[in-house]
N, CA and C atoms as an extended XYZ file, in Angstrom:
552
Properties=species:S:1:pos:R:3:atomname:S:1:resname:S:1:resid:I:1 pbc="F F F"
N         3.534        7.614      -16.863 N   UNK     1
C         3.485        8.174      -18.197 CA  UNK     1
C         3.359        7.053      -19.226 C   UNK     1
N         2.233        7.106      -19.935 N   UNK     2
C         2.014        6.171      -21.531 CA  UNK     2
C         3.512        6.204      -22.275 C   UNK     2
N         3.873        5.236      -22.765 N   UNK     3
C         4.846        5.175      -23.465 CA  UNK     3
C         4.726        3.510      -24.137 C   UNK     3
N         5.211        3.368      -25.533 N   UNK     4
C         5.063        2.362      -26.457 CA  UNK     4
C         6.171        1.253      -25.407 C   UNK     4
N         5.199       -0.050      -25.409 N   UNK     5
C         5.853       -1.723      -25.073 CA  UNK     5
C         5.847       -2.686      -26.085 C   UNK     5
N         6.358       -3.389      -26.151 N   UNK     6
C         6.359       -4.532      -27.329 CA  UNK     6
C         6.451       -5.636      -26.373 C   UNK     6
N         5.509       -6.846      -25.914 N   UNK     7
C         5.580       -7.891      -25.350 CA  UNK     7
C         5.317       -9.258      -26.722 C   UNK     7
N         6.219      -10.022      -26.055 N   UNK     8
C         6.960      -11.053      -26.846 CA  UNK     8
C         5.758      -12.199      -25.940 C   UNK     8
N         5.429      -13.162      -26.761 N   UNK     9
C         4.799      -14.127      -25.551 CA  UNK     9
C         4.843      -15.591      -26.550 C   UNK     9
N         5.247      -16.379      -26.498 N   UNK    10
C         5.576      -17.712      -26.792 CA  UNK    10
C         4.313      -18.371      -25.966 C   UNK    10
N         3.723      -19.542      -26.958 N   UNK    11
C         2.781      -20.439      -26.482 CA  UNK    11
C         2.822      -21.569      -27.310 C   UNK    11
N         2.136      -22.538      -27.004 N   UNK    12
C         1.728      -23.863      -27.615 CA  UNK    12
C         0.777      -23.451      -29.006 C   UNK    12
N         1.144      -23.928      -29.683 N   UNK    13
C         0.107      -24.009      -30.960 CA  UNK    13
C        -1.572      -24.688      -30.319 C   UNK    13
N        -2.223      -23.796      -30.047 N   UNK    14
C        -3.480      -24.163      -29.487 CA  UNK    14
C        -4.874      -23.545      -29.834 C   UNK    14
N        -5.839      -23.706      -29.861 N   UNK    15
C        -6.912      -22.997      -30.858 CA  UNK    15
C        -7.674      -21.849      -29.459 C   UNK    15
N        -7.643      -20.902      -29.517 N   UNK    16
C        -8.641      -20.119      -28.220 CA  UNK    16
C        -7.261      -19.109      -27.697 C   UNK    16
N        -5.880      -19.302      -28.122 N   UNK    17
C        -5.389      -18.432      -27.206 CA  UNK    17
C        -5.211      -17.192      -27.465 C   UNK    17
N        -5.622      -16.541      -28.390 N   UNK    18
C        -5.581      -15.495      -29.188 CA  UNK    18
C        -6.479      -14.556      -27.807 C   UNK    18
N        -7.695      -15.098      -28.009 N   UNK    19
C        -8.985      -14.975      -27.478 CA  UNK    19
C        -8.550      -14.773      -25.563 C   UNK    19
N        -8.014      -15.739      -25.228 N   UNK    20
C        -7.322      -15.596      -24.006 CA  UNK    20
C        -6.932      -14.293      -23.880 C   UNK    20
N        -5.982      -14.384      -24.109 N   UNK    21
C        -4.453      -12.856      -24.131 CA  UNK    21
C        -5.298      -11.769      -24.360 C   UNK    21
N        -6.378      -11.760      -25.564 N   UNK    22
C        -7.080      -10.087      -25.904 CA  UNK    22
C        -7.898       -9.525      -24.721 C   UNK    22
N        -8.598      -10.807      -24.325 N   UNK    23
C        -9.285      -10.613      -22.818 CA  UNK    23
C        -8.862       -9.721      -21.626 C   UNK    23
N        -7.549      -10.436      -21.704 N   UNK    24
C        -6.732       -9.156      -20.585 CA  UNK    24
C        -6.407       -8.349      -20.416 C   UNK    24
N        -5.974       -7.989      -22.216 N   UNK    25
C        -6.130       -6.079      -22.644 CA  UNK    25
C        -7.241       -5.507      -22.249 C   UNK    25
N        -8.398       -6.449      -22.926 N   UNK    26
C        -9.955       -5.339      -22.882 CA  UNK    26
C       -10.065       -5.524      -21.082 C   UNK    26
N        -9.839       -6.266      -20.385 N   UNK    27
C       -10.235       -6.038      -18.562 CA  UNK    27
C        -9.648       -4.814      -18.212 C   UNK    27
N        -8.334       -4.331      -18.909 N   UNK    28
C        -7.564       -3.639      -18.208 CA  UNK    28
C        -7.856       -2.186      -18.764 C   UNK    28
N        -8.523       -2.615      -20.061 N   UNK    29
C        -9.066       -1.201      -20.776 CA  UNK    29
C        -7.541       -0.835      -21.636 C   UNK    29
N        -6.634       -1.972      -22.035 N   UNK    30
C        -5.593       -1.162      -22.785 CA  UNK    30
C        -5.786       -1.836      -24.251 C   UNK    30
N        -5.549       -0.570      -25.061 N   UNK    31
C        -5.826       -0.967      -26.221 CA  UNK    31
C        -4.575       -1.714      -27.140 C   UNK    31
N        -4.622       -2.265      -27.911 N   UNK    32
C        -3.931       -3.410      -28.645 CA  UNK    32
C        -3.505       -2.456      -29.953 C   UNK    32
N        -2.241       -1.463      -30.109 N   UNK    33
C        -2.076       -1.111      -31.305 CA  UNK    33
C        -1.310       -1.920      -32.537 C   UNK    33
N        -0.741       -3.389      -32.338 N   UNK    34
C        -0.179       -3.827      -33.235 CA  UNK    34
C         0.024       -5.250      -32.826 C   UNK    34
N        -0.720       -6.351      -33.733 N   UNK    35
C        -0.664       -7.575      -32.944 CA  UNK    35
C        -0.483       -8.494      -34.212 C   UNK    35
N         1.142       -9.621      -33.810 N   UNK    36
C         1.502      -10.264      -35.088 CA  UNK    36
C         1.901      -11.856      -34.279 C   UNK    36
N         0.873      -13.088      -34.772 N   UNK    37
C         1.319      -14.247      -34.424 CA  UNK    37
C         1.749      -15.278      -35.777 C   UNK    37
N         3.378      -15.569      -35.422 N   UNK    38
C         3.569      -16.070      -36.204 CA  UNK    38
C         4.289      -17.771      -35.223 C   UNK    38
N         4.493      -18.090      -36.577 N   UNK    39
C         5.732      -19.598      -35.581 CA  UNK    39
C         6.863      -19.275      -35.519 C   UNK    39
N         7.466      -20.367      -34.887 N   UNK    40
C         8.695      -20.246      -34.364 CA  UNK    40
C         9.706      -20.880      -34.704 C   UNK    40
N        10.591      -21.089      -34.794 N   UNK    41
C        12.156      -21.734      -35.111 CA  UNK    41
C        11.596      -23.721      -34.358 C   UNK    41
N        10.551      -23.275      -33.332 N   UNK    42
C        10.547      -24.185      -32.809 CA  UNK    42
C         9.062      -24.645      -33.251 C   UNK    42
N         8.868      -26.450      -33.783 N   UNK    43
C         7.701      -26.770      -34.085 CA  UNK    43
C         6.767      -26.617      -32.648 C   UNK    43
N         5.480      -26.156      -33.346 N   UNK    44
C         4.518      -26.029      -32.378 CA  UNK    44
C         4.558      -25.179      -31.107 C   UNK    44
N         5.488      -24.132      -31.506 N   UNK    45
C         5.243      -23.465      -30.443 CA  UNK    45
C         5.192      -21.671      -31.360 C   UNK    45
N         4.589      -20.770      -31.020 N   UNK    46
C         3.926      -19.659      -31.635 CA  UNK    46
C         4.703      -18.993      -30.736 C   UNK    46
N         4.382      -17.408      -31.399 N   UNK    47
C         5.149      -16.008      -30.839 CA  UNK    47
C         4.494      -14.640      -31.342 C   UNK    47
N         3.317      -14.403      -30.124 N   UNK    48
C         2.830      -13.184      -30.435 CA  UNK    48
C         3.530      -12.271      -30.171 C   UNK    48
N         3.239      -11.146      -31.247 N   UNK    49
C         4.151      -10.167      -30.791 CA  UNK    49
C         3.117       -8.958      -30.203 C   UNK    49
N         2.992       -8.267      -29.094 N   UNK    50
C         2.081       -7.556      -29.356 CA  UNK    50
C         2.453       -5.801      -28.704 C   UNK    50
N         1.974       -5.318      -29.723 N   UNK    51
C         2.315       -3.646      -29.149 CA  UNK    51
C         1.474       -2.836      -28.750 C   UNK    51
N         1.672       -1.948      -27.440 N   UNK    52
C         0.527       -1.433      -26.076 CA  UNK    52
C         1.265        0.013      -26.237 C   UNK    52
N         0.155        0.591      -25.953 N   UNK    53
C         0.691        1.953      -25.051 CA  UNK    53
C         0.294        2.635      -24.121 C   UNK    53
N         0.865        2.400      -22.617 N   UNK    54
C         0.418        2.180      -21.422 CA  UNK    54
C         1.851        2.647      -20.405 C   UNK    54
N         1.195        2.586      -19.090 N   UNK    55
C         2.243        2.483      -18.251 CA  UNK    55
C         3.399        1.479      -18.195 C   UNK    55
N         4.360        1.828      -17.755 N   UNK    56
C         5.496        0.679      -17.390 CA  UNK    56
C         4.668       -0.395      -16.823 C   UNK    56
N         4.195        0.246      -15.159 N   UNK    57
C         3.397       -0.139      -14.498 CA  UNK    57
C         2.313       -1.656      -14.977 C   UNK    57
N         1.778       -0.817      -16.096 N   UNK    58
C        -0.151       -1.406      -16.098 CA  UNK    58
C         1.082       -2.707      -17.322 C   UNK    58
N         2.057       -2.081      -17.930 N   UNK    59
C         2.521       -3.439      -18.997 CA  UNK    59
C         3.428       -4.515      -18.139 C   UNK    59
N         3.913       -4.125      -17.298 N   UNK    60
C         4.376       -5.322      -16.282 CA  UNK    60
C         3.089       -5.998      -15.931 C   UNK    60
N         2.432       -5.490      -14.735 N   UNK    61
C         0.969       -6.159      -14.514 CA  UNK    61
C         0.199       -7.040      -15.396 C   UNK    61
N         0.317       -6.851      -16.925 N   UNK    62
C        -0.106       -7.603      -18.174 CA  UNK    62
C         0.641       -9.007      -18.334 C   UNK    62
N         1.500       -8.883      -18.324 N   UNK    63
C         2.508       -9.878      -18.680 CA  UNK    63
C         2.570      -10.587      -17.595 C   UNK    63
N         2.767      -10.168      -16.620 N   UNK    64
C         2.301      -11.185      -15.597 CA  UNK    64
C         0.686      -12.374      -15.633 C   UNK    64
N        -0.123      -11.603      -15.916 N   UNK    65
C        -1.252      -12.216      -16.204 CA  UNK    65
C        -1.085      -13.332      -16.736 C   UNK    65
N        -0.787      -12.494      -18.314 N   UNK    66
C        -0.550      -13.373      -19.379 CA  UNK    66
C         0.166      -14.817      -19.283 C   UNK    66
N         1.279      -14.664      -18.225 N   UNK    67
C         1.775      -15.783      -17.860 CA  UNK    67
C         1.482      -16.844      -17.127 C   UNK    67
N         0.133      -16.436      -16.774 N   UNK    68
C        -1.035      -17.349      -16.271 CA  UNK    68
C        -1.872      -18.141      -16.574 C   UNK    68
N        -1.579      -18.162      -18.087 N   UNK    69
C        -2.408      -18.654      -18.906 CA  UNK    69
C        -1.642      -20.167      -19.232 C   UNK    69
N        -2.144      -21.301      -19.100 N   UNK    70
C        -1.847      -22.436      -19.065 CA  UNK    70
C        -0.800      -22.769      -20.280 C   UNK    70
N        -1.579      -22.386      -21.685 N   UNK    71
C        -0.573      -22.585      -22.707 CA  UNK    71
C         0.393      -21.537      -23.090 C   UNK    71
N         0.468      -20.438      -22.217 N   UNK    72
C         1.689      -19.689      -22.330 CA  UNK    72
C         3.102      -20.333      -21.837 C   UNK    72
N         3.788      -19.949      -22.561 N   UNK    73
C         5.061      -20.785      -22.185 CA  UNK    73
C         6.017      -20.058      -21.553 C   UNK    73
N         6.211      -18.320      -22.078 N   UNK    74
C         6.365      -17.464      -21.341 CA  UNK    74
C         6.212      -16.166      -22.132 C   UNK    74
N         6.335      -15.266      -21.584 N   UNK    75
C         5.732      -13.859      -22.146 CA  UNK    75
C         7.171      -12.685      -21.209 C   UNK    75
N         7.203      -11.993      -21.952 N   UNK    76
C         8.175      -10.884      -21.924 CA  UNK    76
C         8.161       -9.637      -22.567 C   UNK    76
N         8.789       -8.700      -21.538 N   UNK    77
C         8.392       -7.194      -21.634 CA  UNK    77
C         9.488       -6.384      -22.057 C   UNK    77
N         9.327       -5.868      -23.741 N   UNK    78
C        10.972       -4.992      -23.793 CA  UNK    78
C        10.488       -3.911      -24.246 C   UNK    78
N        10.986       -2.847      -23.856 N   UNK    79
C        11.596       -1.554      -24.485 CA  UNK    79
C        12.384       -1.913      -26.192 C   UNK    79
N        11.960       -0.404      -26.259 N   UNK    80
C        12.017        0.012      -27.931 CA  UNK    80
C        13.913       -0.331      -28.325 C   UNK    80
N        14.804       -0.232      -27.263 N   UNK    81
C        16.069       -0.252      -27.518 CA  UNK    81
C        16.704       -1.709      -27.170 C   UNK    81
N        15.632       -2.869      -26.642 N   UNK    82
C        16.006       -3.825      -26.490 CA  UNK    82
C        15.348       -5.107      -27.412 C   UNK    82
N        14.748       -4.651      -28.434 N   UNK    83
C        14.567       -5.661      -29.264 CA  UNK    83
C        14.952       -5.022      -30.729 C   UNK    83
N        15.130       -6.087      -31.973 N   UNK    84
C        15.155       -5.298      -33.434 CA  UNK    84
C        13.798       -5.554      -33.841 C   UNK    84
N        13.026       -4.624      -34.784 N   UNK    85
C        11.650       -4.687      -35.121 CA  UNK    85
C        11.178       -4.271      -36.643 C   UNK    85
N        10.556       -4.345      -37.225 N   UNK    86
C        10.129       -4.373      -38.519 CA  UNK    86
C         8.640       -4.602      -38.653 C   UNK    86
N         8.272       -3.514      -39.782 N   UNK    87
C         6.846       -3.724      -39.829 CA  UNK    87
C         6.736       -3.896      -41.769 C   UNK    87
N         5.680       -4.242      -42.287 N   UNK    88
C         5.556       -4.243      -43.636 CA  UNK    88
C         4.553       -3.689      -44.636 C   UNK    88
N         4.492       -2.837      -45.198 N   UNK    89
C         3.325       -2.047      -45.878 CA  UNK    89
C         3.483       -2.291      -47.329 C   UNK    89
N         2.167       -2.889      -47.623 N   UNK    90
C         2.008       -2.685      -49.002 CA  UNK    90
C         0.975       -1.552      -49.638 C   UNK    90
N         1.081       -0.772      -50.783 N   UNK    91
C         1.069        0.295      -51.145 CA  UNK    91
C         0.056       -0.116      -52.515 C   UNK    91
N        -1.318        0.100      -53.534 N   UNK    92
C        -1.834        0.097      -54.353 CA  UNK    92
C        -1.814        1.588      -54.823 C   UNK    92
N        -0.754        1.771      -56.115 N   UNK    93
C        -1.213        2.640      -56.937 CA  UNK    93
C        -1.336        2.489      -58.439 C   UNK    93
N        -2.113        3.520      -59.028 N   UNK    94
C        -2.415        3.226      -59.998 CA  UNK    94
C        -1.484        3.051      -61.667 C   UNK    94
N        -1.315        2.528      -62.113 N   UNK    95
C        -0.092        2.288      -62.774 CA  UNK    95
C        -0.247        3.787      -64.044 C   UNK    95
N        -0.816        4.172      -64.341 N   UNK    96
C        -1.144        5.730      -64.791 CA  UNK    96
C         0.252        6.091      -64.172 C   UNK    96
N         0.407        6.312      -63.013 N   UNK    97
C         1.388        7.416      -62.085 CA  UNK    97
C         2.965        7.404      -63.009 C   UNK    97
N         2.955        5.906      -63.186 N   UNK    98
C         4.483        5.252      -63.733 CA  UNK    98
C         4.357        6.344      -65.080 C   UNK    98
N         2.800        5.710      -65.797 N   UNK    99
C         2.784        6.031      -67.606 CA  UNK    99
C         3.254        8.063      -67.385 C   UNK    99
N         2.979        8.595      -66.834 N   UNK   100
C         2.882        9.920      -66.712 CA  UNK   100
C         4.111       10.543      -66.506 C   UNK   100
N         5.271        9.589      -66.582 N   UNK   101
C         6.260       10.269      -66.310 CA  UNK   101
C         6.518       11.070      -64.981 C   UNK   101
N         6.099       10.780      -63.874 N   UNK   102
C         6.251       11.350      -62.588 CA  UNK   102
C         7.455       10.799      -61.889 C   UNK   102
N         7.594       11.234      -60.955 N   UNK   103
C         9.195       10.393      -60.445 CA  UNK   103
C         8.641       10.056      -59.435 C   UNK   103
N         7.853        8.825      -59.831 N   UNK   104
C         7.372        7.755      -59.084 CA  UNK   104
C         8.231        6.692      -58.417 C   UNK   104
N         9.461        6.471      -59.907 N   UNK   105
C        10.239        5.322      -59.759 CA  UNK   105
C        11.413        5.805      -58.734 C   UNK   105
N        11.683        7.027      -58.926 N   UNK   106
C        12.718        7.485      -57.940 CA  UNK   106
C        11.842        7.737      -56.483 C   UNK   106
N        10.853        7.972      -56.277 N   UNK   107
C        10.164        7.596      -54.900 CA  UNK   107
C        10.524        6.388      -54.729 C   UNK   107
N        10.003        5.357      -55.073 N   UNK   108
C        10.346        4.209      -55.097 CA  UNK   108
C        11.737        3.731      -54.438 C   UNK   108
N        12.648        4.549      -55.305 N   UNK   109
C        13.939        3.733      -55.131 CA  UNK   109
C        14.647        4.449      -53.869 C   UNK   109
N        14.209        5.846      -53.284 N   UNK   110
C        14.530        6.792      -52.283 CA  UNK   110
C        13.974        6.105      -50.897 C   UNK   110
N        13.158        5.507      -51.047 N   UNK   111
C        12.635        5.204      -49.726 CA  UNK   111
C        12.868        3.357      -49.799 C   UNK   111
N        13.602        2.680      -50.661 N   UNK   112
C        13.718        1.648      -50.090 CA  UNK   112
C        12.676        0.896      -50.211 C   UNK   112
N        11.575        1.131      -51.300 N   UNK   113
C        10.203        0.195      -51.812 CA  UNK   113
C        11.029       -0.727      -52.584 C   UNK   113
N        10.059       -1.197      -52.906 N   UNK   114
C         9.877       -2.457      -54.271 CA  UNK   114
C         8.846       -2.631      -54.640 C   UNK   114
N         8.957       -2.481      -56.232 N   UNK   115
C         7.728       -2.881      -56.709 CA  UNK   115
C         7.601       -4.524      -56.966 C   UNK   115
N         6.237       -4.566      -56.477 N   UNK   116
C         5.817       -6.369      -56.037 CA  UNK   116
C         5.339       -6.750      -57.511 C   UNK   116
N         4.438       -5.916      -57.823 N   UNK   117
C         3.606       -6.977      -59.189 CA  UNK   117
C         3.376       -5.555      -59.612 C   UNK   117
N         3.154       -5.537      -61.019 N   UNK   118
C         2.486       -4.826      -61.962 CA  UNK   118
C         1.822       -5.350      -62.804 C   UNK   118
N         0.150       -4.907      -62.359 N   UNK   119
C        -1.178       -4.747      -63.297 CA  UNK   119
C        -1.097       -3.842      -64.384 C   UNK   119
N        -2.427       -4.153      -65.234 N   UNK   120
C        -2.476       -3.324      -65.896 CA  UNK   120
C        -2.928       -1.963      -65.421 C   UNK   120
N        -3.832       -1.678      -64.508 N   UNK   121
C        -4.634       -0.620      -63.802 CA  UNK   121
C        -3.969       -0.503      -62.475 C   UNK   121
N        -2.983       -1.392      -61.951 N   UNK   122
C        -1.937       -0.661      -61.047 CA  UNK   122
C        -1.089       -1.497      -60.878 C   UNK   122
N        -0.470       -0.886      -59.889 N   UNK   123
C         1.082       -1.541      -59.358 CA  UNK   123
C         0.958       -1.657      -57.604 C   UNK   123
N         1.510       -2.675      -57.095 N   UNK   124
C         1.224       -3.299      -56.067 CA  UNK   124
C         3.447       -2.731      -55.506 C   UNK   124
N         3.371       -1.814      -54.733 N   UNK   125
C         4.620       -1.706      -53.841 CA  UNK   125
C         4.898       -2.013      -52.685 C   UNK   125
N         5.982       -2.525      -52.064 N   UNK   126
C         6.253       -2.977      -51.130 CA  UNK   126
C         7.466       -2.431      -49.995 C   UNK   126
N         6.971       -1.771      -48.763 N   UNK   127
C         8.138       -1.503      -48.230 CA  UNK   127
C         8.193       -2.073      -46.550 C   UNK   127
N         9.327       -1.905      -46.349 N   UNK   128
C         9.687       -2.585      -45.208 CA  UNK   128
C        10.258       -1.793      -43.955 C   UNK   128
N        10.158       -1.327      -42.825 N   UNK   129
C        10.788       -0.179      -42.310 CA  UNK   129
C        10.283       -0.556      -40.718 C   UNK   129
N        10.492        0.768      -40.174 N   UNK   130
C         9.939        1.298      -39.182 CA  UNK   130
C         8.412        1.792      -39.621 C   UNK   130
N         7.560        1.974      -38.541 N   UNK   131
C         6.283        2.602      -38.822 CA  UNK   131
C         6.123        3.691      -39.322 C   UNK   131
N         7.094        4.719      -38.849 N   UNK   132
C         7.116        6.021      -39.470 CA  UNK   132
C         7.687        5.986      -40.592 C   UNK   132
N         8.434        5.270      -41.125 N   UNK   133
C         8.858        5.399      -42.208 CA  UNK   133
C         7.962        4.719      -43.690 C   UNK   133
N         6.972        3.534      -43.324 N   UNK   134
C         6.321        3.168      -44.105 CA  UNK   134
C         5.293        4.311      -44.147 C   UNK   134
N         4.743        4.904      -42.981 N   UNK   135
C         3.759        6.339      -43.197 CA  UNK   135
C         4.574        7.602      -43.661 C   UNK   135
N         5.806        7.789      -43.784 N   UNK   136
C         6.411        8.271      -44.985 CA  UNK   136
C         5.885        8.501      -45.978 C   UNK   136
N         6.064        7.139      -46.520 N   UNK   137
C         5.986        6.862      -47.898 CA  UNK   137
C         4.216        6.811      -47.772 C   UNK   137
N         3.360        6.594      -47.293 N   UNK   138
C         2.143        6.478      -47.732 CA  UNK   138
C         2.176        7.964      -47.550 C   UNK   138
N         2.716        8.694      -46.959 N   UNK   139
C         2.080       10.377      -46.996 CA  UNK   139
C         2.311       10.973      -48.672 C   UNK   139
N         3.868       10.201      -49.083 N   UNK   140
C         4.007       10.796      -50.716 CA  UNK   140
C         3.076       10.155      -51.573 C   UNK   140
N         2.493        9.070      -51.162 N   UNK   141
C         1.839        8.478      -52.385 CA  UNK   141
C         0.698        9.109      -52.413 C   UNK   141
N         0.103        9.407      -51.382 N   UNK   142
C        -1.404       10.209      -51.466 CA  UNK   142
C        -1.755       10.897      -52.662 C   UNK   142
N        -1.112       11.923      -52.886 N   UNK   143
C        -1.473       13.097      -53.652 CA  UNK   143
C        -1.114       12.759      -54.960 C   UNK   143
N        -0.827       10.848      -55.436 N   UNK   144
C        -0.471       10.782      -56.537 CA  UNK   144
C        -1.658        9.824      -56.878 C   UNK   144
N        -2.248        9.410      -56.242 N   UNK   145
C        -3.535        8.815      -56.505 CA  UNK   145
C        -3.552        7.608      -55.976 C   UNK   145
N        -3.438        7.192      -54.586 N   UNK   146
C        -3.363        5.999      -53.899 CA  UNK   146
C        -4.540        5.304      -53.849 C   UNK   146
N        -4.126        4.046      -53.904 N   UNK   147
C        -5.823        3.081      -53.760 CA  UNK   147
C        -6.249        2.293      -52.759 C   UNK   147
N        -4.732        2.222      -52.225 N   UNK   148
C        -5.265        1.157      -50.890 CA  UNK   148
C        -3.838        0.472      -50.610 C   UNK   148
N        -3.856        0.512      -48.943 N   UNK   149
C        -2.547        0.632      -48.070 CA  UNK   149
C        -2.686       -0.206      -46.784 C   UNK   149
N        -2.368       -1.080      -46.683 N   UNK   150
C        -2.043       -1.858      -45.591 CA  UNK   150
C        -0.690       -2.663      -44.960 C   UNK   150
N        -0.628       -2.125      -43.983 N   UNK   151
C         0.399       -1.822      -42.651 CA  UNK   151
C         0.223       -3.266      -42.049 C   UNK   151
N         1.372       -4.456      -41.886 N   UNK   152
C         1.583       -4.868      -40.783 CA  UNK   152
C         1.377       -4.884      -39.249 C   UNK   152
N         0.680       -6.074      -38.432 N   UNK   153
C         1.670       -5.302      -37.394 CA  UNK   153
C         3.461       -5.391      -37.017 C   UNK   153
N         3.803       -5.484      -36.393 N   UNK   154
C         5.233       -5.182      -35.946 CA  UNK   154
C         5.834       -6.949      -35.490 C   UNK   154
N         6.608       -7.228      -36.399 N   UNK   155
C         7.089       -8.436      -36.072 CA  UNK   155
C         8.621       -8.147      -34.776 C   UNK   155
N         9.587       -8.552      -33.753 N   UNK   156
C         9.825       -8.160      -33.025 CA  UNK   156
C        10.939       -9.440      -32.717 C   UNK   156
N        12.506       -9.134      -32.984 N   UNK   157
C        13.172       -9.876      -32.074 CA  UNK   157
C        13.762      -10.037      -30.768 C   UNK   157
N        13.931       -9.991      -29.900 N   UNK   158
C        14.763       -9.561      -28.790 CA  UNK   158
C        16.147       -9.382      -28.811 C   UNK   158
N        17.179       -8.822      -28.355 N   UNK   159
C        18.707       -8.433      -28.607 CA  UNK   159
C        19.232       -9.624      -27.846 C   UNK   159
N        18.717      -10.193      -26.738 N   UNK   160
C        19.421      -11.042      -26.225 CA  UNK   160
C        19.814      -12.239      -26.930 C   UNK   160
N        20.414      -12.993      -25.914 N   UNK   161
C        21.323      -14.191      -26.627 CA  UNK   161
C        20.697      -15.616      -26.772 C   UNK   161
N        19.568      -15.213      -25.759 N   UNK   162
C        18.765      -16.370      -25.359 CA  UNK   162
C        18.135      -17.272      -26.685 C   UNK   162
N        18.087      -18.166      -27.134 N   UNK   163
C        17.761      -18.827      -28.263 CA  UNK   163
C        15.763      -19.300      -27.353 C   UNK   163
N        14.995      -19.534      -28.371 N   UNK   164
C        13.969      -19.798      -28.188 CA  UNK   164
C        13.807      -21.990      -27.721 C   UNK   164
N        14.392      -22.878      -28.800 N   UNK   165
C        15.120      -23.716      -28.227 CA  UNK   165
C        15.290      -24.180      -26.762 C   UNK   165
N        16.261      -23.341      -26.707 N   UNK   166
C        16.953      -23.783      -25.045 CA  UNK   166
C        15.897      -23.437      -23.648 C   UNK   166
N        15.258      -22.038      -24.026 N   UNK   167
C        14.260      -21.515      -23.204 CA  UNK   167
C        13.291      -22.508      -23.129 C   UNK   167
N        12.880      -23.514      -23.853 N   UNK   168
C        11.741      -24.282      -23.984 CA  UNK   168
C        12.004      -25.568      -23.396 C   UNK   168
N        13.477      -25.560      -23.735 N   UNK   169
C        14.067      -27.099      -22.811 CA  UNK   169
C        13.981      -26.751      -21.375 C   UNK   169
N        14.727      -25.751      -21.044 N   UNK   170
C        14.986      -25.045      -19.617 CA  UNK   170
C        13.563      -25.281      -18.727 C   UNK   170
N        12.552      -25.091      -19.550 N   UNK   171
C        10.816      -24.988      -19.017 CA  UNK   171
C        10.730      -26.851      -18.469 C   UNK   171
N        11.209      -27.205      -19.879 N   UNK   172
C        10.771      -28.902      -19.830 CA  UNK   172
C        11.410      -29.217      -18.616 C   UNK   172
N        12.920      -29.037      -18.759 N   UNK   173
C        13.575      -29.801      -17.085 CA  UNK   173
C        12.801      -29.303      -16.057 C   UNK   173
N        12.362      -28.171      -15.854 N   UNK   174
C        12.566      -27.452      -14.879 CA  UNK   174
C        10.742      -28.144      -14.124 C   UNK   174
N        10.089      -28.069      -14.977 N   UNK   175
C         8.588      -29.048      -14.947 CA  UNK   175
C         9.072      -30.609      -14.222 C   UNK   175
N        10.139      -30.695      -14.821 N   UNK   176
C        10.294      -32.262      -14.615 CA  UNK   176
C        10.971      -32.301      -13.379 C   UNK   176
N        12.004      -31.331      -12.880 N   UNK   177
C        12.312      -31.550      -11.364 CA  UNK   177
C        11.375      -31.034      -10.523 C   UNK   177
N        10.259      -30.440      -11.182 N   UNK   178
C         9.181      -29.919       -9.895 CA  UNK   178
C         8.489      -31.009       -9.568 C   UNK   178
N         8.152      -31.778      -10.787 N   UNK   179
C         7.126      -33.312      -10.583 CA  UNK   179
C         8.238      -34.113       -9.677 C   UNK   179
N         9.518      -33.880      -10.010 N   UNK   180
C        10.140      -35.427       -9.150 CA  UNK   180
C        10.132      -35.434       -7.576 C   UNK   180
N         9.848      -33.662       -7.437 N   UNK   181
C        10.567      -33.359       -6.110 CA  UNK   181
C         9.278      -33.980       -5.768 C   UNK   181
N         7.782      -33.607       -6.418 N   UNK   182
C         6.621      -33.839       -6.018 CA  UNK   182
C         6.282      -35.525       -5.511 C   UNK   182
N         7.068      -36.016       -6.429 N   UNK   183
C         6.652      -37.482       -6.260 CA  UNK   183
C         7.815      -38.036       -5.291 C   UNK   183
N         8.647      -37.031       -4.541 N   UNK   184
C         9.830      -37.539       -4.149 CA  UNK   184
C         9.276      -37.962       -2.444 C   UNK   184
């Protein structure tokens, strides 16, 4: 049964790996609904976040791949109850809505927006949530004269304790007693 994954995958700051990783979606035919690379706590090393909806099955099989990839450092598979997650939508409406006396501002303040900047010809809002909840709020703004709406993808922490740091040292030793045993 299809059901939403969020895979975590840490790599080297390297130019092509984007390109790598998408490759293995499109072989497998799974589509890519939410994909966010940012850095890390740690210099030079990156953290895609990326969200599938697929088998348990076909998203284990992925991540495995993925971990095949030379500058992956490692890649990991969680469920919706084992990481915290956040996505970000910004909202263009027309600043009319405010002048008109509508209870724009109490939309606003009900759902946990912020207004970012105000133009003269609009206002730029900002909210922060779950997915359904930023499509919430774009469902009320519609019918008030929306101009243009863009959604994040899903940035993604894990619950565990594991620090990103230590995981990266753990890699380094662990490289370094494979070479010694090698040269041993």
């Amino acid at each position: 049964m299809d059901k939403q994954h969020t895979l975590s995958v840490l790599t080297e700051d390297k130019a092509g790996l984007l390109n790598q990783i998408t490759i293995i979606f499109t072989r497998r035919k799974i589509n890519i609904d939410s994909l966010n690379v940012s850095s890390t706590e740690v210099a030079g090393i990156s953290r895609f976040t990326i969200v599938v909806t697929c088998t348990q099955d076909e998203a284990e099989k992925t991540v495995k791949q993925i971990r095949k990839i030379v500058d992956v450092l490692g890649a990991f598979l969680y469920n919706e109850d084992q990481i915290y997650y956040q996505e970000i939508a910004l909202y263009k409406v027309p600043t009319s809505v405010f002048l008109n006396g509508q209870s724009i501002e109490k939309l606003v303040r009900e759902n946990g927006a912020r207004i970012l900047v105000i133009e003269e010809d609009h206002i730029i809002l900002e909210k922060t949530g779950l997915k359904d909840e930023t499509h919430d709020l774009y469902e009320k703004l519609v019918p008030l004269g929306l101009l243009e709406f863009v959604r994040s993808g899903r940035v993604a922490l894990s619950k565990s304790k594991r620090k990103t740091e230590e995981y990266i040292k753990e890699l380094e030793n662990s490289k370094e007693n494979l070479l010694d045993i090698r040269n041993f």
